[in-house]
C-alpha positions, 0 to 999 in steps of 0.5 A: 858540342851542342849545334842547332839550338836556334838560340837567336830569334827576332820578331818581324811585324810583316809589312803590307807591302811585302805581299805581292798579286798574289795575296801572299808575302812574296819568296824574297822577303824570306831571305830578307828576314833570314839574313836579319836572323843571321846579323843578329845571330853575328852580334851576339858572337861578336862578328863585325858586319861593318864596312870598317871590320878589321877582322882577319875574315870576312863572312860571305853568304856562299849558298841559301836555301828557302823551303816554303810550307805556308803562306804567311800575310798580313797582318802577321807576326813572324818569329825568325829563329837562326842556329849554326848547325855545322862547320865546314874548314872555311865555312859553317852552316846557319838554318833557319826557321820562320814561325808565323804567329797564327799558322805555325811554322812558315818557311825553313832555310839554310845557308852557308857562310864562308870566310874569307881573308880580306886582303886576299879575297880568299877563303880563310879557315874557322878561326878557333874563337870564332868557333868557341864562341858559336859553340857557347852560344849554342850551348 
């Protein structure tokens, strides 16, 4: 099983206003752009992220981390990579990676996605399908 390709990127054109005083985009933004990561990876696996899923499980951000190496600005382009790297019983691990245009790598996160069974609230094991499909696309 091959896990940790990145095999999902979007491109974000920063916004002015996600700088702050201090001439920089600010910390949150990166979680905005990471979780853009994660739908995007969730689409191509086919996980519905509406408000109508019928899905047996639900998946909930448990835990994201952000280390920050270089201050991206604008105008900047950032590419915004995700790739699962690890499954857990109820949970997989997703890292990211945030590439700026002219500084090279910016930012690189993780998170933890847990499932959880809608009717219950409670954690869910990774269904097999689920799992089949992260590792294709993974390749």
């Amino acid at each position: 099983m091959a896990l940790g390709s990145f095999p999902v990127k979007v491109e974000h054109r920063v916004q002015w206003g996600e700088m702050d005083a201090f001439g920089h985009v600010n910390n949150a933004n990166y979680l905005r752009w990471f979780e853009s990561a994660r739908i995007a990876y969730f689409e191509k696996i086919a996980v519905s992220v509406g408000a109508q899923d019928t899905s047996p499980w639900i998946p909930i951000l448990a835990r994201a981390t952000v280390d920050f190496r270089k201050p991206v600005t604008y105008p900047d382009v950032v590419s915004i990579e995700a790739s699962v790297t690890k499954f857990g019983t109820t949970s997989f691990t997703m890292s990211y990676r945030a590439t700026s245009q002219s500084l090279g790598v910016a930012a690189e996160g993780e998170a933890i996605v847990v499932l959880l069974d809608p009717a219950t609230g409670q954690k869910t094991p990774v269904p097999g399908p689920l799992r089949t499909a992260i590792e294709r696309l993974e390749g």
